[in-house]
C-alpha positions as CSV (number, residue, x, y, z in Angstrom):
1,X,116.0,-75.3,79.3
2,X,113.2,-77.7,78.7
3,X,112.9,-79.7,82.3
4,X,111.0,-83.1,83.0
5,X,109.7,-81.0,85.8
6,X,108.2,-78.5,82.6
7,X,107.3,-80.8,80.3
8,X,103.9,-81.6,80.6
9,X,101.3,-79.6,78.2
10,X,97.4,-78.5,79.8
11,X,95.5,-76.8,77.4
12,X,92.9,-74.7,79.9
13,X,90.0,-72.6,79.3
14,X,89.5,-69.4,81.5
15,X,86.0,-67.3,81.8
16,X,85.8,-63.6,83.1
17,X,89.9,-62.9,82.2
18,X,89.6,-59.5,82.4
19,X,87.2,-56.7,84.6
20,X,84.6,-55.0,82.1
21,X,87.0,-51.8,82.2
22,X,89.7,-53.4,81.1
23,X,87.7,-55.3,78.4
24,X,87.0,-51.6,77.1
25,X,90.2,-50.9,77.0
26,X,91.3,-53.5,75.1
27,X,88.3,-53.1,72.0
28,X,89.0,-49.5,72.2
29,X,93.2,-50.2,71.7
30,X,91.6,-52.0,69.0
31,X,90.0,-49.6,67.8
32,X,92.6,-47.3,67.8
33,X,95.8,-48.9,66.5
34,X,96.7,-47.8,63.2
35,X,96.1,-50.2,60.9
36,X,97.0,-54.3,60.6
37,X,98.7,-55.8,58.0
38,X,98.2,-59.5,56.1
39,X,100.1,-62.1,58.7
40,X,101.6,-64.2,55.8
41,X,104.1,-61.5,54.0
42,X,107.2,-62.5,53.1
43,X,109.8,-62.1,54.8
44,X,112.7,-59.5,54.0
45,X,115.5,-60.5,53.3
46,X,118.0,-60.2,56.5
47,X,121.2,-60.8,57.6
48,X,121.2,-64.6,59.3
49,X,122.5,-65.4,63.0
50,X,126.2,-66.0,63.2
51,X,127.1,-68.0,59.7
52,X,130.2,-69.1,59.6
53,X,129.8,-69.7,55.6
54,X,128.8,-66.2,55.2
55,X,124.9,-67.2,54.2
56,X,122.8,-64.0,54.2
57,X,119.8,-65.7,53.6
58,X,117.5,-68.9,53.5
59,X,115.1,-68.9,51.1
60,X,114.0,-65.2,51.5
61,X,111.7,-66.6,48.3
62,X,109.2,-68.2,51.4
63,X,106.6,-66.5,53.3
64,X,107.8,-66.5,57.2
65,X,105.2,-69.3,57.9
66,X,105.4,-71.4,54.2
67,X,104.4,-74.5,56.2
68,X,101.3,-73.1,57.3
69,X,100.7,-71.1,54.2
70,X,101.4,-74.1,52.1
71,X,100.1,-77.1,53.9
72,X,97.2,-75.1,54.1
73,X,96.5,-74.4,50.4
74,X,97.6,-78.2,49.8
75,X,95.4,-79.5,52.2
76,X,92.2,-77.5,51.7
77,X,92.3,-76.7,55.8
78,X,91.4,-79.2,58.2
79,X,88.1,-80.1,56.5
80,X,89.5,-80.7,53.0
81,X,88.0,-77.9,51.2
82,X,90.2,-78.1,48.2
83,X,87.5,-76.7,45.3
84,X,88.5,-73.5,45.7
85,X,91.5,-71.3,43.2
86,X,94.8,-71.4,45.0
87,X,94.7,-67.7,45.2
88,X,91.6,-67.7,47.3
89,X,92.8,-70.4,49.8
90,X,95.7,-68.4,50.4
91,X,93.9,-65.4,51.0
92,X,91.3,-67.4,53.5
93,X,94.9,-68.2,55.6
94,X,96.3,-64.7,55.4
95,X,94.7,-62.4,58.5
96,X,95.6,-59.7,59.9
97,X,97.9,-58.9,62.6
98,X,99.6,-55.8,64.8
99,X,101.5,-56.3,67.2
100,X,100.6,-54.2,70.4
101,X,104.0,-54.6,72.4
102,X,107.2,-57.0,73.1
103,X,109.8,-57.1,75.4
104,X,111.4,-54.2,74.1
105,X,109.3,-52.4,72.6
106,X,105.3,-50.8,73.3
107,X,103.3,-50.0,70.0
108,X,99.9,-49.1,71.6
109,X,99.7,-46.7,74.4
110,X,97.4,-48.8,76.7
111,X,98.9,-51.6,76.6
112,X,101.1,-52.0,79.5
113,X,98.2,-52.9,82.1
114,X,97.7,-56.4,79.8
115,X,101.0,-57.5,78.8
116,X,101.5,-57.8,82.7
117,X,98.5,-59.0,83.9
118,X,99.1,-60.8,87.5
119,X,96.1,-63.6,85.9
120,X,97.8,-63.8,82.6
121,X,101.1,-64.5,84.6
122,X,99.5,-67.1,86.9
123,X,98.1,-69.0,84.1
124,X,101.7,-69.1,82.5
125,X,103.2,-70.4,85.7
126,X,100.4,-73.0,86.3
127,X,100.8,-74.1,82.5
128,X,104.6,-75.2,82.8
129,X,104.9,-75.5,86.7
130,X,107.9,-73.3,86.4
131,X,108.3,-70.5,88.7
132,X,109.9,-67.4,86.6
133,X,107.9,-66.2,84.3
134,X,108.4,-63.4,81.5
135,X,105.7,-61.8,79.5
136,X,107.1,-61.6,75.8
137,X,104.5,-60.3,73.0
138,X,101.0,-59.0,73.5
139,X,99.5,-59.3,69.7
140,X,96.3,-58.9,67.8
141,X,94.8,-61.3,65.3
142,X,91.8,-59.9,63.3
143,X,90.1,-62.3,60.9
144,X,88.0,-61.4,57.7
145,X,84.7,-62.8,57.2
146,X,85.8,-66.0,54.8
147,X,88.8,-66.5,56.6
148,X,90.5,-69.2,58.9
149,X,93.6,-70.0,60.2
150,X,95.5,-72.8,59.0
151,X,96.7,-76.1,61.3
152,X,99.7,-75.3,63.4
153,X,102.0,-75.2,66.3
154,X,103.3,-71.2,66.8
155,X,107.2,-70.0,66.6
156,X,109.2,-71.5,69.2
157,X,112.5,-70.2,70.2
158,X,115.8,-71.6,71.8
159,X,118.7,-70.7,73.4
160,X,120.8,-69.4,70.6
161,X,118.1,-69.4,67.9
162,X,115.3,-66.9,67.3
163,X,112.7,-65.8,65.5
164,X,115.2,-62.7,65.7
165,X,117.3,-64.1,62.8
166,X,115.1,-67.3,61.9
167,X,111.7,-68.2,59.9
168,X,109.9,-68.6,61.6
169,X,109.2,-72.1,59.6
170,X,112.7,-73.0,60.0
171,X,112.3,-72.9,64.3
172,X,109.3,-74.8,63.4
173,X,111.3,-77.6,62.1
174,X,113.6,-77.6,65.1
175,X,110.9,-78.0,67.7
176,X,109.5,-80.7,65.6
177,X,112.6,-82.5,65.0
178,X,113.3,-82.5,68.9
179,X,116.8,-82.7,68.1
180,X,117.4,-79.3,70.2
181,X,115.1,-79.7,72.8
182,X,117.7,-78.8,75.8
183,X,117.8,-75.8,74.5
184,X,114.4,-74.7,73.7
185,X,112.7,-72.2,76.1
186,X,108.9,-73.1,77.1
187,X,106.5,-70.2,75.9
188,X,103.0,-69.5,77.5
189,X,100.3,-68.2,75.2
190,X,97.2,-67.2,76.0
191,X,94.7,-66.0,73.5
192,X,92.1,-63.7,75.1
193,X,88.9,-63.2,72.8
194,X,86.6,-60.3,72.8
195,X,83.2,-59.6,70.8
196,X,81.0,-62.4,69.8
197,X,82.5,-63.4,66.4
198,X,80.0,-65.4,63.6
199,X,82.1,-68.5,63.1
200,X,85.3,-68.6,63.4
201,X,85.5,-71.1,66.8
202,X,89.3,-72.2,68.0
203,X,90.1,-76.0,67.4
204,X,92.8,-77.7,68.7
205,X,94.7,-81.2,68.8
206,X,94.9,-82.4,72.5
207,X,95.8,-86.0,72.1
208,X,98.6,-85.4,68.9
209,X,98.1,-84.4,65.5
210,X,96.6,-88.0,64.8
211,X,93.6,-87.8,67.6
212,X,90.4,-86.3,67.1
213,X,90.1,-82.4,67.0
214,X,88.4,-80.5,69.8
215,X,86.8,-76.8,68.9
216,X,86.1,-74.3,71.4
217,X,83.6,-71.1,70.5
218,X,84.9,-68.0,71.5
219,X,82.8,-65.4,73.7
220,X,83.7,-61.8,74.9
221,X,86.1,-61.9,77.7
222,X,87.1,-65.7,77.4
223,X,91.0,-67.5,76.5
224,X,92.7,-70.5,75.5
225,X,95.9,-71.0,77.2
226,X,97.8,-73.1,75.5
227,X,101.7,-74.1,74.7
228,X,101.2,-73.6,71.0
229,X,104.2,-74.4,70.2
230,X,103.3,-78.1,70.7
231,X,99.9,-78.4,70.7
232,X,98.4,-78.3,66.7
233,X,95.5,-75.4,66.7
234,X,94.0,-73.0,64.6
235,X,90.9,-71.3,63.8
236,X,87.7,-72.6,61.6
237,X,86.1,-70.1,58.7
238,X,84.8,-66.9,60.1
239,X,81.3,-66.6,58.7
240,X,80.0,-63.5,56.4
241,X,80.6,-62.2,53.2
242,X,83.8,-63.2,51.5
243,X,83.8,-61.4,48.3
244,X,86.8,-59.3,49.2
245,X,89.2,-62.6,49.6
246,X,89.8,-62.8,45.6
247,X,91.3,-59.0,45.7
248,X,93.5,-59.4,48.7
249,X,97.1,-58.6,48.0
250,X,100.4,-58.5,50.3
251,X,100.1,-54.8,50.9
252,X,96.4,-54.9,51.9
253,X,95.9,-52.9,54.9
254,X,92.9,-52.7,57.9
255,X,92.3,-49.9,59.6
256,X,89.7,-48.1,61.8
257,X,87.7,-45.7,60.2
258,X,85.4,-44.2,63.1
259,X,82.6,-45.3,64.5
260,X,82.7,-49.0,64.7
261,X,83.7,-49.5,60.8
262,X,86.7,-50.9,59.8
263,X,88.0,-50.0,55.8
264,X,90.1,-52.9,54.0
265,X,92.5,-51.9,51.4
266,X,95.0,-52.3,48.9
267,X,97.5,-49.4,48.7
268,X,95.2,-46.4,47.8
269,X,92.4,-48.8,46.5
270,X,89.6,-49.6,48.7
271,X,88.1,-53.4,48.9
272,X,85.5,-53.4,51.4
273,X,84.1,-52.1,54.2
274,X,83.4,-54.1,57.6
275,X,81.5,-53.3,61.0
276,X,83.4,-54.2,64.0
277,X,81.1,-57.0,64.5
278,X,81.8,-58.3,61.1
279,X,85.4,-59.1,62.6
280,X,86.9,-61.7,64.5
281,X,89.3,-60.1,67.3
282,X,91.8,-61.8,69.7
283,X,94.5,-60.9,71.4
284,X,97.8,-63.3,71.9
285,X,99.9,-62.9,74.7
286,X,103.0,-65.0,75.3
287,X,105.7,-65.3,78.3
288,X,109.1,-67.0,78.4
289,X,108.9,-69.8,81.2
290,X,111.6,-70.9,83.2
291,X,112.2,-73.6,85.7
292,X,114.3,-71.0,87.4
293,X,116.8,-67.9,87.9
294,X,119.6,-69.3,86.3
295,X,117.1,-70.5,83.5
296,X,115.9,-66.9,82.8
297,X,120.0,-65.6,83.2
298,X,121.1,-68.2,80.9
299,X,118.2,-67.3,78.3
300,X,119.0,-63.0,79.2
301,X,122.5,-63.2,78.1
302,X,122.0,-65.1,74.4
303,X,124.5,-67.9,75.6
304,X,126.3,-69.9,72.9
305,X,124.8,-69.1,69.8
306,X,123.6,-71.7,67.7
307,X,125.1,-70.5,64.0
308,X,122.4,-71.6,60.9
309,X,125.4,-73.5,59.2
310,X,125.0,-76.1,62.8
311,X,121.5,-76.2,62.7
312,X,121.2,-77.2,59.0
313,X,124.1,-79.8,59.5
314,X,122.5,-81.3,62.3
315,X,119.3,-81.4,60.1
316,X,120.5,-82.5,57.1
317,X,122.1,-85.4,59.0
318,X,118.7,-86.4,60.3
319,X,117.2,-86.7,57.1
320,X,119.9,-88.9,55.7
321,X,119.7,-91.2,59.2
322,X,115.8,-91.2,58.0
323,X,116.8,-92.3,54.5
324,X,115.3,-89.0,53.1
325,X,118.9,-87.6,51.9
326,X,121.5,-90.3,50.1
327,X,123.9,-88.0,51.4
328,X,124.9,-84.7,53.1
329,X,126.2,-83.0,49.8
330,X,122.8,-82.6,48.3
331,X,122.5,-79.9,46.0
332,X,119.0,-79.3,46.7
333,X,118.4,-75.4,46.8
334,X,117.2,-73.6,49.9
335,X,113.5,-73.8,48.7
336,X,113.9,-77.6,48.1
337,X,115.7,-78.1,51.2
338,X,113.1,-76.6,53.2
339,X,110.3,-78.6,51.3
340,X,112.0,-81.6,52.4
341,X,112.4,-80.2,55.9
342,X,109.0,-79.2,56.5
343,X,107.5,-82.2,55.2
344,X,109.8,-85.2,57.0
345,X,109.7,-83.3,60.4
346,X,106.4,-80.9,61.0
347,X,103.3,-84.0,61.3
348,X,100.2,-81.7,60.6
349,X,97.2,-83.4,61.5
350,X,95.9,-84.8,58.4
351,X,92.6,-83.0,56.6
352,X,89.7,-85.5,57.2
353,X,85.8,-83.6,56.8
354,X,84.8,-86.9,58.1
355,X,86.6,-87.0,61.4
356,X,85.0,-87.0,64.7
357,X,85.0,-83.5,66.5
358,X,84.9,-82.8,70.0
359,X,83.3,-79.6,71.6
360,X,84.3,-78.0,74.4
361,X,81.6,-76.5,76.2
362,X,82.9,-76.5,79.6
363,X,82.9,-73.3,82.2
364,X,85.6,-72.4,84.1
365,X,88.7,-74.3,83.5
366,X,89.1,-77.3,81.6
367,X,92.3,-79.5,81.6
368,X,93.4,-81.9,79.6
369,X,97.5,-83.1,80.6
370,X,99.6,-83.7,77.4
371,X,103.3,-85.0,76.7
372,X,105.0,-82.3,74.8
């Protein structure tokens, strides 16, 4: 799926992505939708893709992004902050999210306009240099004053494997192991920011998780597009009053409550309050690239699907060829297996305050070409 034709990585900064109306539009979907709930829940326990050993599960005990979650709250974020209780670093990680629409499916009435947006589909083509694009998920990421969001490349997905009947750590893995990259299909995001948030500026990895970080600052109507799921990003602290962090729970909720107030809280108890401006608001929309027709008919009919019993095989035998495994009979548990996984194949950039930052303060586009 992936082509050498596809494989090079910009990371590109657009200005004016959308005409004022449609700006409105978008803060007043905002505004509108009913609530958003804490990004980092864990995940239910489902049935799994095609096992032939009759697994239901893998480690249903781990959040649906544990490597983020948990490098995260090992690290102290990108700049080390490690002083803090563990319960408060994982809240700082947890935002919120809704999503707004997929490919199957529209949440918010409103919506449709953006999720196929002739620029947003341009800067997907341009991005991959393939031809066929599809536009896959429109959604929202709203941050808490006190928050951030942790290092990390997003979901990937392959032919055969999905987020559909995958963690979403577990495809992480995969793409990092590059042991099924013929089958993994490019995906476009774009992150669209609106408001002027206090803090909170994107930072990203251009030259590999070991080169120096660049940030960018968000402003209304501006976007990152970006293939996340190579390039390391994430977001720095969101400025303001973080008192409510200590009392967030899994079942805290956000939603709108008139005006431009926003109430935060925790099955029937309230937490806080927040003005609209108090928030950090973006918008993520992704599309399925393809080199081609019989790309996107390949990916369209689900061919040959990978069952989890392969993938884990194929893994574990990585990690014994890397000497991280005396042998394929291991009788680690799911939880230790994917402990093992995450740290011998995902390289997060390591947390260094002292490292040298770039800024980004360029107008219009700027381009930096990558090997993915």
């Amino acid at each position: 799926m992936l082509t050498d034709a596809m494989a090079a990585v910009e990371v590109s900064i657009l200005e004016s992505v959308l005409a004022p109306r449609e700006v409105t539009e978008i803060v007043d979907l905002w505004h509108r939708f009913p609530s958003y709930m804490p990004s980092n829940y864990r995940a239910p326990r489902q049935p799994l893709q095609a096992s032939v050993t009759g697994r239901t599960s893998l480690a249903p005990e781990l959040g649906w992004r544990h490597d983020v979650s948990s490098n995260f709250v090992r690290t102290g974020g990108r700049l080390g902050r490690r002083d803090e209780p563990r319960a408060l670093l994982s809240a700082r990680t947890n935002y919120f999210r809704g999503t707004y629409a997929n490919r199957r499916t529209v949440s918010a009435s409103g919506i449709e306009g953006f999720f196929r947006h002739p620029q947003l589909m341009e800067a997907a083509r341009v991005l991959f240099g393939g031809r066929v694009s599809i536009p896959a998920v429109v959604y929202a990421n709203v941050l808490l004053p006190g928050q951030e969001l942790g290092i990390h490349t997003d979901v990937p997905e392959f032919l055969g494997a999905s987020r559909a009947g995958l963690p979403g750590w577990f495809l992480v893995v995969m793409r990092h192991s590059k042991l099924f990259e013929d089958r993994r299909v490019p995906i476009a995001t774009v992150i669209a920011y609106f408001g002027e948030p206090k803090g909170g500026d994107f930072v990203y990895y251009p030259d590999g998780p070991l080169g120096a970080p660049v940030t960018f600052t968000p402003h209304n109507n501006t976007a990152v597009v970006i293939d996340g799921d190579s390039v390391f990003h994430g977001v720095d602290r969101v400025e303001g009053d973080d008192s409510a962090l200590m009392s967030l729970r899994s079942d805290a909720r956000l939603g709108h409550a008139g005006g431009r107030h926003w109430v935060l809280r925790s099955g029937e108890r309230r937490l806080s309050s927040y003005a609209s401006d108090d928030l950090r608001f973006s918008v993520s929309w992704k599309a399925y690239c393809f080199a081609d027709s019989a790309d996107r008919s390949a990916f369209a009919a689900g061919q040959a699907r990978l069952p989890i019993d392969a993938i884990l095989r194929r893994l574990v035998e990585e990690l014994c060829a890397r000497g991280r495994l005396a042998d394929p009979d291991h009788h680690l548990s799911d939880a230790e297996l994917a402990e093992l996984l995450i740290d011998e194949f995902v390289p997060f950039p390591p947390a260094n305050p002292g490292s040298p930052v770039r800024t980004n303060e360029h107008s219009g586009e700027s381009k930096r070409a990558l090997r993915s």
